[in-house]
N, C-alpha and C positions, 0 to 999 in steps of 0.2 A: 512537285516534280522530284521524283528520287534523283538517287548520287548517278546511278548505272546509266539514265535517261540524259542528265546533263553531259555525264561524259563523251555518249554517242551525239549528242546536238554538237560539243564543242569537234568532235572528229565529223561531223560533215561539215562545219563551218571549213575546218582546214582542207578538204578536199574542193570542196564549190571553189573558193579562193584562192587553192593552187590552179583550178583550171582558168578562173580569169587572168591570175597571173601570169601563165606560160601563154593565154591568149594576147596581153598586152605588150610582153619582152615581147615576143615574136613578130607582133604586128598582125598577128592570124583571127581575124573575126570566126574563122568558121570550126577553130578550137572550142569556141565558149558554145557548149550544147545546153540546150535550157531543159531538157527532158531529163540530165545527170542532174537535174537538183531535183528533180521530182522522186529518180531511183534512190536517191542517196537518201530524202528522206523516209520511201517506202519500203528499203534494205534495211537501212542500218536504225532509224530514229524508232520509227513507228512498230510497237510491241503484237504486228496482226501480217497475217499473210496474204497480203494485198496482192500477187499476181504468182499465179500456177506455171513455176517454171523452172527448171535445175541454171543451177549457177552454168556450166558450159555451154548450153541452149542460149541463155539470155546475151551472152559477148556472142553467138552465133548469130541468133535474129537482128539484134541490134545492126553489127558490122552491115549484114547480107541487103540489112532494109535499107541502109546507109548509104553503099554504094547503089542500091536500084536506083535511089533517088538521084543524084548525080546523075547516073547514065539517065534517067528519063531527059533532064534538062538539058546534057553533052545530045542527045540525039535524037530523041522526041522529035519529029515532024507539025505533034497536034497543039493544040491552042492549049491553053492554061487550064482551064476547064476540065478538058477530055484527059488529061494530065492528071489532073489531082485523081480523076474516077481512075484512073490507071495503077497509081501508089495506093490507093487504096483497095480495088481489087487485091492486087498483090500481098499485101499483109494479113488482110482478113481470111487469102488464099494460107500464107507463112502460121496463122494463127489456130486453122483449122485442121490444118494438116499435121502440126505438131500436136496441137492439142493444149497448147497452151493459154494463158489469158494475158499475153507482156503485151495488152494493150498500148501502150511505151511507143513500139516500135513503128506506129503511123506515122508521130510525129519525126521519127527517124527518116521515114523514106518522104515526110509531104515536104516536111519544111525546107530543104534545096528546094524544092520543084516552086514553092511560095516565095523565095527569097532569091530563086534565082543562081544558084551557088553552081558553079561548075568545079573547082578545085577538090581535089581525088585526098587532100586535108583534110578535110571533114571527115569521112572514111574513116580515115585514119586514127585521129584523134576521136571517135565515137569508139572503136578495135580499144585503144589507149585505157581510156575512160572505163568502159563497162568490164574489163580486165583489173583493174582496179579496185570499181567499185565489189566485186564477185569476191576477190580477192579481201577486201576490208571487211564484207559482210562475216565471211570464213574465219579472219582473226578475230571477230568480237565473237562470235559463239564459241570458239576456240579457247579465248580468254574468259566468258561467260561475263561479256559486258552486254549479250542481247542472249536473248533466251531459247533453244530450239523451236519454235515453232510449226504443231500438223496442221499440218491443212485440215479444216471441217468439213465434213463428207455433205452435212445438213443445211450447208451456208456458204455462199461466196460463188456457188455455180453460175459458168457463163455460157447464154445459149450458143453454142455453134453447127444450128441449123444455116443450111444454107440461101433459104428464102429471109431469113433473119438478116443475113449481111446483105441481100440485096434489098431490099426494106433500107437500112441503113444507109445502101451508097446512093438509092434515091432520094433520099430527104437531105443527106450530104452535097449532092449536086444542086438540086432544089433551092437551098440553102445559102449555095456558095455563087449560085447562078449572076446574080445581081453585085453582089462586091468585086467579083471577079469582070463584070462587065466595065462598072465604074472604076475600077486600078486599087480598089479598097479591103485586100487583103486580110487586114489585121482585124477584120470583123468574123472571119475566119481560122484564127492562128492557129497551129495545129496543137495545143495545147488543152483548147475549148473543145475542138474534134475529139480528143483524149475522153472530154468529162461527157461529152454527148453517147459515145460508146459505151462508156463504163455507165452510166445512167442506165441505158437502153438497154445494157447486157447483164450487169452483175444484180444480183441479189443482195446486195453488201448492203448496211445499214443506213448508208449515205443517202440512199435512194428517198429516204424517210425524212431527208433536211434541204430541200430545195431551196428553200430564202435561204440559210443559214449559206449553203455551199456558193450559191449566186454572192451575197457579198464577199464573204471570202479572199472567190477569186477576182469581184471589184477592188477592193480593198489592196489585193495583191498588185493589180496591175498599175494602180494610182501607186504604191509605195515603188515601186521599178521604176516606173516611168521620173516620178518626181526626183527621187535620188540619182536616177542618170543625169538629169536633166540641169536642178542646181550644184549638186556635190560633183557631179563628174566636169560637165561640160561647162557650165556658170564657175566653177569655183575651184577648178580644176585639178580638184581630189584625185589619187590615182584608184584606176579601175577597182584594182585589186583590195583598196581599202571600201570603196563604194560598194562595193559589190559586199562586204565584212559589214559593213552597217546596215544593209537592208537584209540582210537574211539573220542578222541577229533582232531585227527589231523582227522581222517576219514569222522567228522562230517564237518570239515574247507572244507576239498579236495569236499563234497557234494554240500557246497554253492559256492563252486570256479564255479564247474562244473554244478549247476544248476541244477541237475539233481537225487534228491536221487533216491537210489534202492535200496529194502528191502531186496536180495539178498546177496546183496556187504557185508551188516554187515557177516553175515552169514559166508561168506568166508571169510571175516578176522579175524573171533572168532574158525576156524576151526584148525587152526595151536597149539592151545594153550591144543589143545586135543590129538593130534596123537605124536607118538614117534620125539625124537629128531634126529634122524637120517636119517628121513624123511621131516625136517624141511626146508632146502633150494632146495628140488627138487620138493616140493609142488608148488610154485608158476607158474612154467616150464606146471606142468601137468593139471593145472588148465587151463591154458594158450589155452593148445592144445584140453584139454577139452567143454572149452567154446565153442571155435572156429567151434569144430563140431560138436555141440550141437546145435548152432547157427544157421550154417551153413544147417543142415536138417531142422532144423524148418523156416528159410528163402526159400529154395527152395520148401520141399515137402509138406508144410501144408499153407504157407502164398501165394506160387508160384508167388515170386518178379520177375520173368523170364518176366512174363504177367504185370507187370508195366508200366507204364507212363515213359519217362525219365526223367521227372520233379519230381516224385515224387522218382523213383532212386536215381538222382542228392540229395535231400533232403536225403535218406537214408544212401547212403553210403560215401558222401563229407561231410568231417567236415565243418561247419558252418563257420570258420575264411578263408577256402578257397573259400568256394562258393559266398563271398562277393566281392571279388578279379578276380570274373570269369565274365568277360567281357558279356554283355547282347549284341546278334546282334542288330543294326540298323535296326528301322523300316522303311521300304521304303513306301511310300505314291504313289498309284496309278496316275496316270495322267490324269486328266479329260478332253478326248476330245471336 
């Protein structure tokens, strides 16, 4: 890890952890947004142009999706369900229509509608945050602590056909049919919704480490959950510190594995939100979540079926195995 890369990990550490902080002075749960550790690491950390979108756009969609979510929940008539297909419509409408890729902003408009949040707080503090975050990205290219980076015309394009998104919001419904019937939301968190799109959408290289990306975000959600659960609440660490040790260790576990994912914050900043009693079956559901999240967007939209076996082999054999996997002997013809 260079000097320029640690400096930007330690300024999202202080950003992630001011916003727990002002969530705990205040007593405001619906301050701590889990999708601002995802932007923080995909703005400032990460040296790749992970979403198509101008700094004043992104505090727009964010805010606008932010508040839809709210009003669904303040005045929505329909069942939970028809709800999520609602916020979702709407963004993928927000996403098309600008033309951008701040995949982000689902999780802006689902998770009120998931969790229930009626306070116009949220809003507010999402306005706060993404002002911030746009803001910080701007002073580190400014200071030349991140790099200008173009966009690749040959890479990173995300479909916005419109039978595309409906494709999507059926297998999303599909999907959420059954957690939502049983009250088992977190099998669903709009985090996992995050990596099911960007699987299904982008061309990004990520699409090529499915086990890799799968633990990950297992990985992420067992470190959230655990450190809420004995550091916060067993041991009664303050938020604002807990919150300092699992994304340092999260940011360790990233350069172990090489591999950030703007997602993974996400999912381990989500445990610090939901009830305590639901704290160690979170990781379980995430788990199963992923997996067939993953799992639909590998088959029905990437269609790995119709792969290469080389490029299988690359997909779903971890790397420390497939160096270990014997290459056949080339035989050489015999020239009569």
């Amino acid at each position: 890890m260079n000097r320029l890369k640690l400096i930007r990990y330690l300024l999202a550490l202080i950003i992630i952890c001011l916003m727990a902080g002002v969530s705990e002075w205040l007593g405001e749960k619906e301050i701590l947004f889990p999708e601002m550790a995802a932007l923080v690491l995909g703005l400032w950390v990460v040296d790749k142009k992970i979403w198509t979108v101008g700094r004043p756009m992104l505090v727009v969609l964010m805010t606008v999706c932010a508040v839809f979510g709210i009003l669904i929940v303040r005045y929505s008539p329909f069942p939970l369900l028809v709800n999520i297909g609602i916020s979702f419509v709407f963004t993928s409408l927000c996403l098309s229509i600008t033309r951008t890729t701040l995949i982000p902003i689902t999780s802006a408009a689902m998770l009120p509608v998931l969790m229930g949040t009626h306070s116009f707080v949220y809003p507010v503090s999402v306005f706060i945050m993404s002002i911030l975050v746009v803001f910080g990205q701007w002073l580190l290219v400014k200071n030349k602590l991140r790099q200008i980076i173009t966009l690749n015309t040959k890479k990173g394009h995300y479909v916005h056909n419109p039978k595309h998104w409906i494709k999507l919001l059926f297998w999303l419904l599909a999907i959420a049919a059954i957690p939502v019937y049983f009250g088992k939301v977190y099998f669903i968190v709009p985090p996992l919704v995050v990596m099911f799109i960007e699987f299904s959408s982008s061309s990004a290289g990520f699409r090529n480490r499915p086990i890799q990306i799968y633990f990950i975000m297992i990985i992420s959600a067992v470190l959230g959950a655990l450190f809420q659960y004995y550091l916060h609440i067993v041991l009664g660490l303050p938020l604002v510190f807990t919150v300092l040790i699992l994304f340092v260790c999260l940011f360790i576990f990233f350069e172990i594995a090489g591999k950030p994912f703007a997602p993974a914050c996400a999912i381990a900043l989500v445990p610090m939100i939901i009830p305590q009693q639901n704290l160690l079956s979170y990781p379980f559901q995430v788990a199963i979540g992923a997996g067939v999240f993953l799992f639909v967007a590998m088959i029905f939209f990437l269609k790995c079926y119709q792969w290469k076996r080389t490029h299988l082999l690359v997909c779903f054999v971890p790397q420390f195995i497939r160096y270990r996997i014997e290459r056949p002997k080339r035989t050489t013809k015999e020239i009569e």
